[in-house]
C-alpha positions as CSV (number, residue, x, y, z in Angstrom):
1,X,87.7,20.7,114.9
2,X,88.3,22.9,112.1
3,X,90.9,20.5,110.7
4,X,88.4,17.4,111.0
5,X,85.8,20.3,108.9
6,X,88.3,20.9,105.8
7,X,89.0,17.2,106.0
8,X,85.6,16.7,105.5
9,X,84.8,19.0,103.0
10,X,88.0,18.3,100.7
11,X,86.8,14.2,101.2
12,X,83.3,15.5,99.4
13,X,85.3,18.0,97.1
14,X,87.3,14.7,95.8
15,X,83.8,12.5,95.8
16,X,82.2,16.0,94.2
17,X,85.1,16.0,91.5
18,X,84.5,12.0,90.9
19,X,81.1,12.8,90.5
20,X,81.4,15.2,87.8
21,X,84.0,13.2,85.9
22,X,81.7,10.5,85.9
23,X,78.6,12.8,84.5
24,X,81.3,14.5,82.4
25,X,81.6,11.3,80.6
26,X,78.3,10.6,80.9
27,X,77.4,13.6,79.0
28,X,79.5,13.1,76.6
29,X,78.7,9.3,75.5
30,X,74.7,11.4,75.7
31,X,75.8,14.0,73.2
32,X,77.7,10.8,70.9
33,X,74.5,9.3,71.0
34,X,72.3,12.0,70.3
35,X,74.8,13.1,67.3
36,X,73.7,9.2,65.9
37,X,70.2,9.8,66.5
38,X,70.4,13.2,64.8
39,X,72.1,11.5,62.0
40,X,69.8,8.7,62.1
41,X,67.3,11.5,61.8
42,X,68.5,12.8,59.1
43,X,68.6,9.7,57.1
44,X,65.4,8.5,57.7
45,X,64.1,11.8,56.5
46,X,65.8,11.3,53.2
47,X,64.6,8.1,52.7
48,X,61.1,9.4,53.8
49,X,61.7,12.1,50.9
50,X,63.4,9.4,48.4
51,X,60.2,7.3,49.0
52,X,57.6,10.2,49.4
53,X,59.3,10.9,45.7
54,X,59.8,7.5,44.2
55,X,55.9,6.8,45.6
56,X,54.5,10.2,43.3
57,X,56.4,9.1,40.6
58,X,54.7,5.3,40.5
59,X,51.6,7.5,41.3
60,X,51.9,9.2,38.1
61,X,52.8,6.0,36.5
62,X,50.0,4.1,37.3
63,X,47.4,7.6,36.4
64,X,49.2,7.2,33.2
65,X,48.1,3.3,32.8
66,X,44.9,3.9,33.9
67,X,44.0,7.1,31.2
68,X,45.5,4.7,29.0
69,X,43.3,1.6,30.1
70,X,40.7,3.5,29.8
71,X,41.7,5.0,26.4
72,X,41.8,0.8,25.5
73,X,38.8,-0.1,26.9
74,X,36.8,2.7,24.7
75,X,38.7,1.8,21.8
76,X,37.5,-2.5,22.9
77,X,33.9,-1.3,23.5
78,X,33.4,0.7,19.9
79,X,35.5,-2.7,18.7
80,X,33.2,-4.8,20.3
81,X,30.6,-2.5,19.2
82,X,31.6,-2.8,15.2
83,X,31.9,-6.9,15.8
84,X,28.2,-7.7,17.3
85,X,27.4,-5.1,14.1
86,X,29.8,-7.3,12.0
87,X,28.6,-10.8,13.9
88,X,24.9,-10.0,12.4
89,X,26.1,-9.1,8.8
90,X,28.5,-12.1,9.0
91,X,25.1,-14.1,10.5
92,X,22.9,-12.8,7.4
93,X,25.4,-13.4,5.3
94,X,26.3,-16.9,6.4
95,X,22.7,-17.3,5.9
96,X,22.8,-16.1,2.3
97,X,25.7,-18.4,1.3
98,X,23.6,-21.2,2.8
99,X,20.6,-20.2,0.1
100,X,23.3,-20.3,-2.5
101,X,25.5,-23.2,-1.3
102,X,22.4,-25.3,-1.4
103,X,21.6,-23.8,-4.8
104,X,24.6,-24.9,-5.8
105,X,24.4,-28.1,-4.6
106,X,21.1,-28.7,-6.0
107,X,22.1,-27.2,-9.9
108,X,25.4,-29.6,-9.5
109,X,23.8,-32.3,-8.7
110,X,20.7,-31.4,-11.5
111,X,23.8,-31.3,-13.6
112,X,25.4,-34.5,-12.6
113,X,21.7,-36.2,-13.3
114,X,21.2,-34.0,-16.7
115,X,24.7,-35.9,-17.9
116,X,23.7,-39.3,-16.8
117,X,20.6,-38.6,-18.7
118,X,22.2,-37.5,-21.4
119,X,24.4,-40.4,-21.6
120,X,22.4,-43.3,-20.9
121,X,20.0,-41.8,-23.8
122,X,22.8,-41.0,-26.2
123,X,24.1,-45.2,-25.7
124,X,20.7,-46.4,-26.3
125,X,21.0,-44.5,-29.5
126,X,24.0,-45.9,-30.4
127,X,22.8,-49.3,-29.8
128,X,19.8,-48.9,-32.2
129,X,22.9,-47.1,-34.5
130,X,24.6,-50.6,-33.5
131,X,27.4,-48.0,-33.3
132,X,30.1,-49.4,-30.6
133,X,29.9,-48.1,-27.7
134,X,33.6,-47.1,-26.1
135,X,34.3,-46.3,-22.5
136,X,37.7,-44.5,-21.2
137,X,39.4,-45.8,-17.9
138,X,42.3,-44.4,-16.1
139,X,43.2,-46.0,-13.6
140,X,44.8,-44.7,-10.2
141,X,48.5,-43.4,-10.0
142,X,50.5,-46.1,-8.9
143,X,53.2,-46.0,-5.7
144,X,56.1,-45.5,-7.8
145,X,54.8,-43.2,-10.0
146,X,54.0,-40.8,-6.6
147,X,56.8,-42.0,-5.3
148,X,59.3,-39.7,-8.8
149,X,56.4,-36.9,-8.2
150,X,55.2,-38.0,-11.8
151,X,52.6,-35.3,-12.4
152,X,49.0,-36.7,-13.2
153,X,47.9,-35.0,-17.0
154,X,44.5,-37.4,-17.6
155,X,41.3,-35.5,-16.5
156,X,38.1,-36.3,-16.9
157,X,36.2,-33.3,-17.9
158,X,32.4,-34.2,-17.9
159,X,30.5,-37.5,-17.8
160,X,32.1,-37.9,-21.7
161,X,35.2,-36.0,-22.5
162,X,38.3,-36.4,-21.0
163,X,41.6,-34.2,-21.0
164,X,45.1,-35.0,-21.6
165,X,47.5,-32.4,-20.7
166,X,50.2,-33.9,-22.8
167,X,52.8,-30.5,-23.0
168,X,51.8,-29.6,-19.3
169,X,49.4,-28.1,-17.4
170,X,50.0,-24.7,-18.8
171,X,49.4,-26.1,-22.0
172,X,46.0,-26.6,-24.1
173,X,44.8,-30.3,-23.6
174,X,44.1,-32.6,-26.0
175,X,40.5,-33.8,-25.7
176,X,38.5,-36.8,-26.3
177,X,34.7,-37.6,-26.7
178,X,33.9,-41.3,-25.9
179,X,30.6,-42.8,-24.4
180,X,31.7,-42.9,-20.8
181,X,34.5,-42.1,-18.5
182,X,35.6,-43.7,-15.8
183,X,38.9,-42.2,-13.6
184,X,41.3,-43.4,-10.6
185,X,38.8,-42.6,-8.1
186,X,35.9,-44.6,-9.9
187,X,34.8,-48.2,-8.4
188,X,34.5,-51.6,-9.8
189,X,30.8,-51.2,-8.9
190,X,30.6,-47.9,-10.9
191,X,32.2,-49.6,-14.1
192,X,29.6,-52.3,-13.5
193,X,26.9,-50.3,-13.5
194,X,27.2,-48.7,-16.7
195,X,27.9,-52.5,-18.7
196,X,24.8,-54.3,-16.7
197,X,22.4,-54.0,-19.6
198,X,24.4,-55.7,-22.3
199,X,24.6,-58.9,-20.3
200,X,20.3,-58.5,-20.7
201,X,21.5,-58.7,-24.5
202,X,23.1,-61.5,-24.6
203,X,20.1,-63.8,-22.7
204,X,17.5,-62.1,-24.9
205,X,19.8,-63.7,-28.0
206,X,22.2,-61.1,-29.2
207,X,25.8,-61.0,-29.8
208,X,27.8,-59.0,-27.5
209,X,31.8,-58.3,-27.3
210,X,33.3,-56.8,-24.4
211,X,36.9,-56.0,-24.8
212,X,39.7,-53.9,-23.2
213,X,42.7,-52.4,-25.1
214,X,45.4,-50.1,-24.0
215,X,48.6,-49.9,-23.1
216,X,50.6,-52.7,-20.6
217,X,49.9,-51.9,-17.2
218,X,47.0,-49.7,-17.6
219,X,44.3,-51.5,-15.3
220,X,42.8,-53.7,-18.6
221,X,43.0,-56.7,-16.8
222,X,41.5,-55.4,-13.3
223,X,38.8,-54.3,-15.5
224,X,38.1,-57.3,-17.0
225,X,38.6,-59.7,-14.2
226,X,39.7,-57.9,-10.9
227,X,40.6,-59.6,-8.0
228,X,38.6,-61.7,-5.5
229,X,37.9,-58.6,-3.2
230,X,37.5,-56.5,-6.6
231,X,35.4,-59.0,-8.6
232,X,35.8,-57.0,-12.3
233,X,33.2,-57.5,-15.6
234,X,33.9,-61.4,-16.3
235,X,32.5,-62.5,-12.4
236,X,29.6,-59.7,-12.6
237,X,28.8,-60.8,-15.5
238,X,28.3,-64.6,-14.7
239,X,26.3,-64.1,-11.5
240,X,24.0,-61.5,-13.7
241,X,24.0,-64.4,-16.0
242,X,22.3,-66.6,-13.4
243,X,20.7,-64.2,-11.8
244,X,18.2,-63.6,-14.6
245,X,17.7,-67.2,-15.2
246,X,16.2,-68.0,-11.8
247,X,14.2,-64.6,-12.4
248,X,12.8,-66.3,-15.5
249,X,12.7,-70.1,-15.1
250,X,9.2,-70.2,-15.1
251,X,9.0,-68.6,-18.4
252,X,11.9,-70.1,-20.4
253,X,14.8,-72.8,-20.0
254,X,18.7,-71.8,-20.8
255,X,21.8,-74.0,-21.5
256,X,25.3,-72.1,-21.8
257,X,28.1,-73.4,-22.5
258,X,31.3,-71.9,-22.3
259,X,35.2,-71.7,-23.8
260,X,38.5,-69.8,-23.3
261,X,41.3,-69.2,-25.7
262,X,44.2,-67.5,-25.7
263,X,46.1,-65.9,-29.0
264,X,50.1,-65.9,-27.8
265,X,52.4,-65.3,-30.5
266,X,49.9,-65.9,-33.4
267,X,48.7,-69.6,-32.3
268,X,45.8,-70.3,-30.5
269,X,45.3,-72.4,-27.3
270,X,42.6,-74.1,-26.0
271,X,43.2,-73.1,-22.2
272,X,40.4,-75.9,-20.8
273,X,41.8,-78.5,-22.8
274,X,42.4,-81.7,-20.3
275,X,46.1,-84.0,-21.3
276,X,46.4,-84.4,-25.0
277,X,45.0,-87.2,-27.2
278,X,47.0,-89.9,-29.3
279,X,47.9,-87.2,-31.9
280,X,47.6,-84.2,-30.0
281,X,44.7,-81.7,-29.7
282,X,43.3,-80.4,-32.9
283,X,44.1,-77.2,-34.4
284,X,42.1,-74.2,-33.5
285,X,40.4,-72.7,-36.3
286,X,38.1,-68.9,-36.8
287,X,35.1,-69.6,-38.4
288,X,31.8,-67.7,-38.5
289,X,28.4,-70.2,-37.8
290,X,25.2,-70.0,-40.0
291,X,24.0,-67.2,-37.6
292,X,27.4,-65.2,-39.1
293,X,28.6,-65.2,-35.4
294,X,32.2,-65.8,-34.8
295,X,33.2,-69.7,-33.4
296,X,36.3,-70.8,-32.4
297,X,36.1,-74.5,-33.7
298,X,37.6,-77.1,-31.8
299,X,38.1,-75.5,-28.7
300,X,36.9,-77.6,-25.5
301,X,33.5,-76.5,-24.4
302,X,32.2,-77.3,-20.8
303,X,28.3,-77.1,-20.1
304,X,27.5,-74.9,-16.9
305,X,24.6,-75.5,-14.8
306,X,25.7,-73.3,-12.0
307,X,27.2,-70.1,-11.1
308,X,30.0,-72.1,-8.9
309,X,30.8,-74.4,-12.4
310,X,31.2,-71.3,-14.7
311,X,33.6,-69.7,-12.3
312,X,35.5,-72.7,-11.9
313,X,35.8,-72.6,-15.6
314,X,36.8,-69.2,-15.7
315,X,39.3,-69.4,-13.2
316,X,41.0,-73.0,-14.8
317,X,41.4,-71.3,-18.0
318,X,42.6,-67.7,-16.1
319,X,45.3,-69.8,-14.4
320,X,47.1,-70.8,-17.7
321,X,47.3,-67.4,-19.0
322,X,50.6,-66.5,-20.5
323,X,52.1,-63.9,-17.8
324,X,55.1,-62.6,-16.6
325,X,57.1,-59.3,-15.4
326,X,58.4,-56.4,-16.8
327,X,59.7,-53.2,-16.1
328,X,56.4,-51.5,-17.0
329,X,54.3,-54.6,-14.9
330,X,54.5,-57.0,-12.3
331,X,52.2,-59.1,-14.2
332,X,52.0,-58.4,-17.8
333,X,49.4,-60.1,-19.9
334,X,51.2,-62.1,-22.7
335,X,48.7,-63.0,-24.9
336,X,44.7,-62.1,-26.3
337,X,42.4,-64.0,-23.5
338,X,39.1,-64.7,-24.9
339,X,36.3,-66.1,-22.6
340,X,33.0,-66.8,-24.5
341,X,29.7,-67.8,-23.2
342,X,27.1,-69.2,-25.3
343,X,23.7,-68.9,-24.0
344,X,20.5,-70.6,-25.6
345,X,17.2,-69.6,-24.2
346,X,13.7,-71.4,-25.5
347,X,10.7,-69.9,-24.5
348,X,8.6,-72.2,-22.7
349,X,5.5,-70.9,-24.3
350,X,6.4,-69.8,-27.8
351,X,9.0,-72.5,-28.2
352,X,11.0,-69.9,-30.1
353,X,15.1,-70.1,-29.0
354,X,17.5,-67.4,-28.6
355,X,21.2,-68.0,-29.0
356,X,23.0,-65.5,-27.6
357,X,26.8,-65.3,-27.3
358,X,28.8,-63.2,-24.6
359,X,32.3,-62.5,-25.3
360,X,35.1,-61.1,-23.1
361,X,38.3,-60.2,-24.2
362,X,40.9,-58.8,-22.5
363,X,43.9,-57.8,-25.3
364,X,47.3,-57.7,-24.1
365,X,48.9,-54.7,-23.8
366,X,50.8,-52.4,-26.7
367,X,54.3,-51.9,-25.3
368,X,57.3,-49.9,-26.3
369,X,60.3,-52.7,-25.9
370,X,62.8,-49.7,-24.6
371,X,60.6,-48.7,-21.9
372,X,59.2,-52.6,-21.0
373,X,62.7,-53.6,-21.3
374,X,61.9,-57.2,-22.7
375,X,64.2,-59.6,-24.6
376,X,64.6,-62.9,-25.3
377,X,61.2,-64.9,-25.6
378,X,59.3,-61.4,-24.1
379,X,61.0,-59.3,-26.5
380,X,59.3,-61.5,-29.4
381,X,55.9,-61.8,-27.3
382,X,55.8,-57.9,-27.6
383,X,56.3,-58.0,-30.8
384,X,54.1,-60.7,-32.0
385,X,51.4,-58.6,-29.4
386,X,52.0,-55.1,-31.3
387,X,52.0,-57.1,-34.8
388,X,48.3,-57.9,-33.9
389,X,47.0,-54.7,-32.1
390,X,48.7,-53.2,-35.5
391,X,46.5,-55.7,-37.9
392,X,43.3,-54.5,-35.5
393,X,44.2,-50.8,-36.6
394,X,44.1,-51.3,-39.8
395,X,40.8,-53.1,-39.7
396,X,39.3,-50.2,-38.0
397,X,40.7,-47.5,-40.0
398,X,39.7,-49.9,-42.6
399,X,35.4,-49.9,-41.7
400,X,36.0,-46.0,-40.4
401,X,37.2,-45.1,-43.8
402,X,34.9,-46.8,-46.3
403,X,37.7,-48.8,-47.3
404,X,35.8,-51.7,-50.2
405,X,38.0,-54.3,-48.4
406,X,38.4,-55.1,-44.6
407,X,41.9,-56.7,-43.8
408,X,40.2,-59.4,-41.5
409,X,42.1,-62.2,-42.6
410,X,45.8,-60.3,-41.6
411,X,45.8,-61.9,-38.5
412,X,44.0,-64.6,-36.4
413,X,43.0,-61.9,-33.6
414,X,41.3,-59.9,-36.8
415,X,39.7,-62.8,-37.8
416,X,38.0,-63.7,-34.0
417,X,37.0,-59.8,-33.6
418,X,35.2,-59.8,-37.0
419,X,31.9,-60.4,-35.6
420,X,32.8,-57.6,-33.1
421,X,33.9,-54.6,-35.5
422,X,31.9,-53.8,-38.2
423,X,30.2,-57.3,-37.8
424,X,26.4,-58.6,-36.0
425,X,27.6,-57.6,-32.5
426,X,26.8,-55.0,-29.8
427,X,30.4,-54.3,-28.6
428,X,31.9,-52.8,-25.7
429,X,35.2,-50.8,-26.0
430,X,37.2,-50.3,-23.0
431,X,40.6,-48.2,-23.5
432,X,42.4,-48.0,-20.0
433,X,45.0,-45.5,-19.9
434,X,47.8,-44.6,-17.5
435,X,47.4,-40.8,-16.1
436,X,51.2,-40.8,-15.0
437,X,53.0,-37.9,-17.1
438,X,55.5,-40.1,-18.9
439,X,52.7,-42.2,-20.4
440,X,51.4,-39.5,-21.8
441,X,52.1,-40.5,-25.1
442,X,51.0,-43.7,-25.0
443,X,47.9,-42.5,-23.6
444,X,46.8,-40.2,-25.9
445,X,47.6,-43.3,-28.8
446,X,45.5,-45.9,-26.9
447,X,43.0,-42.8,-26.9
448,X,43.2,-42.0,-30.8
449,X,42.9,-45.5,-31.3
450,X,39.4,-45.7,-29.6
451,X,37.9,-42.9,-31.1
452,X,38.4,-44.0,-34.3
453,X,36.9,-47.2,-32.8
454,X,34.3,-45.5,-31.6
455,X,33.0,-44.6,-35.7
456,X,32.2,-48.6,-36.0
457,X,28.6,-49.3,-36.7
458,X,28.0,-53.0,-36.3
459,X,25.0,-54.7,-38.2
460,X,23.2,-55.9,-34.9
461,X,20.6,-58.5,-35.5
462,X,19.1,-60.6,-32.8
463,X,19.5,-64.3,-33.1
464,X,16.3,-66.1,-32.8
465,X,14.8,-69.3,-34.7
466,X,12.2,-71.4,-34.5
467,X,12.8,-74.8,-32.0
468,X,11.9,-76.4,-35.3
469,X,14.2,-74.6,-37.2
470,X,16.9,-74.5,-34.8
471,X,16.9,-77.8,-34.7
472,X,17.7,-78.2,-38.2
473,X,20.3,-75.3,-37.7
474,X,22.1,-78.1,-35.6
475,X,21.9,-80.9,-37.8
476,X,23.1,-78.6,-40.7
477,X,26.0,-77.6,-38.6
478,X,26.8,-81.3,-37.8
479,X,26.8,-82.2,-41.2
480,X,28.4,-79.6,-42.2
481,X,31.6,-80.3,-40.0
482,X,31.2,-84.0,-40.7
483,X,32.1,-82.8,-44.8
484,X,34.5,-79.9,-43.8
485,X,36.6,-83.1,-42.4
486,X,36.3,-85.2,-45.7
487,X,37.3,-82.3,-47.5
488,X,33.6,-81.5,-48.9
489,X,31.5,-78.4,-49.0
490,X,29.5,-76.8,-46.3
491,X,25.9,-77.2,-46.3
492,X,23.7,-74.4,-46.7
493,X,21.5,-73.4,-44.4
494,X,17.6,-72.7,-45.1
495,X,17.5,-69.8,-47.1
496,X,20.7,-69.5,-47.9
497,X,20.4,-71.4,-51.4
């Protein structure tokens, strides 16, 4: 019994001891894991710490931002302050430049009207002068000339004077004084406008010359004629023409008549001359009529009852002109063109007739040969040109001078402007210039030229008769041609001996 006992109890000693190994190393993976926790513990607290830390430190950070938000926002509101202070001033003062803006405006344009005045009454005095009146153009800068950067030295000043920066823009310019000028930016419509009245002129039975001179290529042509889309003076001037004949046909009755000419290399021809008769067409002669108006006899005039039949004139005689290219232009003017219209307007009432005479001459161009680059047949066409613009400077320093004799019979282009410079004839001046910086001198010659020009006083007389004695004018004039040709004397007129 006591055997079965101790077997028992050593049985549960052994299961005891099994027991406690088992809890042993139960106890031990316990204190493994709670050495992990406590280390686990301990980290967390020191990234509680590192982030209780890092979280005062962006604390402080953002109080920093915000004192110095707030130190931005005061410094905004006392900006904002100073700009709704400034906003009013800036209003008032807007306001005040307004007022003088306007002022401005109103004295410029007070200014702009004064000079108009001043001009239009300053030409009507040199018509009653009978002083020529001369007009300055320059036309625009052309594509190749902006293309080299050629710098632009002709200003216009004021409604009269015009500048030529000839030694640069830092230099003094030369100035000139002339009747009117016109610059790149001016229209043919503006040009027209300040011509208009002499075309009056010539329907109430004066003699008026329009002409253009200046150097090759500087617009005298466009002037002159234009182009289809730019009509220029010579189609203005025909539709004014008609236009004040239907105004008046009640009143009086008109014929005109009309020629064109051109001078190329000292001959004349008749350019609305039809094919050539059995001994060719006769020669072309400068003569003045009993009215001491300049004819050239023999040339082909055509009677024009229209508008339409005058242009068509125009243009058949502008399609024979003597052109061709240089270096300086595409289409450079070879001869003097001469377009005259003869008007002669009877007064239904009084009966007394008015013969006026329009002239339009556009001059070819002066040229230097080195910078036109001519030869051959051109080279001699510039010559021949600058041999007659040469005789028409002497004949103006000639009548500018007080020179006793007038070299009018130098040359054939002298003789056909005689009625036009220092003669019966209220006369028109155009000097178109080039504003490009390597015509500079050209331009200020073409310019010296016209204000010597500009000294001319014509002898202008309006040309009226009688229908009784203009009648007889006629038959005088007939006869008179009928003896020139049998080699006779001319017949004088009445009062003339």
């Amino acid at each position: 019994k006591l055997r079965g006992e101790a077997e028992k109890w050593k049985k549960e000693a052994d299961a005891n001891q099994k027991t406690g190994k088992v809890e042993q190393k139960n106890f031990s993976e316990l204190q493994k894991e709670m050495a992990a926790l406590r280390k686990e513990k301990e980290q967390a607290e020191y990234s509680m710490l590192r982030a209780e830390d890092a979280a005062k430190q962006k604390l402080l950070t953002v109080q920093s931002e915000n004192e110095q938000l707030n130190l931005q926002l005061a410094r905004v509101s006392q900006d904002l302050s100073r700009a709704k202070e400034e906003k009013e001033d800036a209003t008032a003062t807007k306001e005040q430049l307004g007022i003088l803006e306007a002022r401005y405006s109103q004295l410029q344009e007070s200014y702009m009207q004064e000079n108009e005045r001043r001009k239009k009454l300053h030409n009507q005095i040199q018509d009653m002068k009978g002083a020529i009146r001369v007009y300055c153009r320059a036309r625009p800068m052309i594509k190749k000339e902006l293309d080299r950067n050629e710098p632009c030295v002709v200003h216009r000043k004021d409604a009269m004077v015009v500048d030529v920066f000839k030694e640069g823009p830092n230099k003094a310019p030369k100035t000139f004084t002339f009747d009117s000028i016109f610059t790149g930016e001016s229209t043919q419509d503006d040009v027209w406008g300040e011509c208009s009245d002499l075309i009056q002129s010539a329907v109430d039975g004066f003699n008026v010359t329009i002409f253009a001179y200046g150097q090759t290529g500087a617009g005298k042509t466009h002037t002159m004629y234009g182009s289809p889309d730019q009509p220029g003076l010579a189609p203005r001037a025909m539709r004014s023409l008609f236009g004040t004949f239907e105004r008046q046909k009640d009143t009086t009755s008109t014929k005109i008549r009309a020629y064109m000419v051109e001078l190329y290399r000292d001959d004349f021809i008749d350019l609305l001359a039809g094919a050539a008769p059995p001994g060719g067409h006769p020669k072309l002669e400068v003569k003045k009529d009993l009215r001491g108006m300049v004819q050239v006899v023999g040339a082909t005039e055509i009677e024009c009852r229209t508008v339409t039949e005058l242009q068509k004139v125009m243009d058949r005689g502008f399609d024979k002109r003597k052109v061709s290219s240089t270096q300086m232009n595409s289409a450079s003017s070879r001869s003097h063109l001469v377009f005259t219209i003869l008007l002669e307007t009877t007064n239904l009432k009084t009966k007394q007739v008015a013969f006026g005479k329009l002239t339009l001459c556009d001059l070819a161009g002066s040229e230097r040969i080195k910078k036109s680059g001519v030869d051959g047949d051109a080279m001699r066409e510039a010559q021949a040109i600058n041999k007659s613009l040469t005789a028409l400077g002497d004949v103006i320093s000639a009548l500018t001078s007080g020179a006793k004799h007038v070299p009018y019979r130098n040359h054939k282009l002298t003789q056909l402007m005689a009625d036009s410079l220092g003669g019966n004839a209220k006369t028109l001046m155009f000097v178109n210039v080039s504003p490009a910086g390597y015509n500079a001198d050209e331009s200020c010659s073409s310019l010296t030229y016209a204000a010597r020009a500009k000294l001319i006083t014509n002898a202008v007389s309006k040309n009226e008769d009688s229908q009784q004695v203009a009648a007889l004018k006629k038959v005088i004039a007939s006869l008179s041609k009928q003896l020139e040709a049998k080699g006779g004397g001319a017949v004088a007129a009445p009062g003339e001996g």
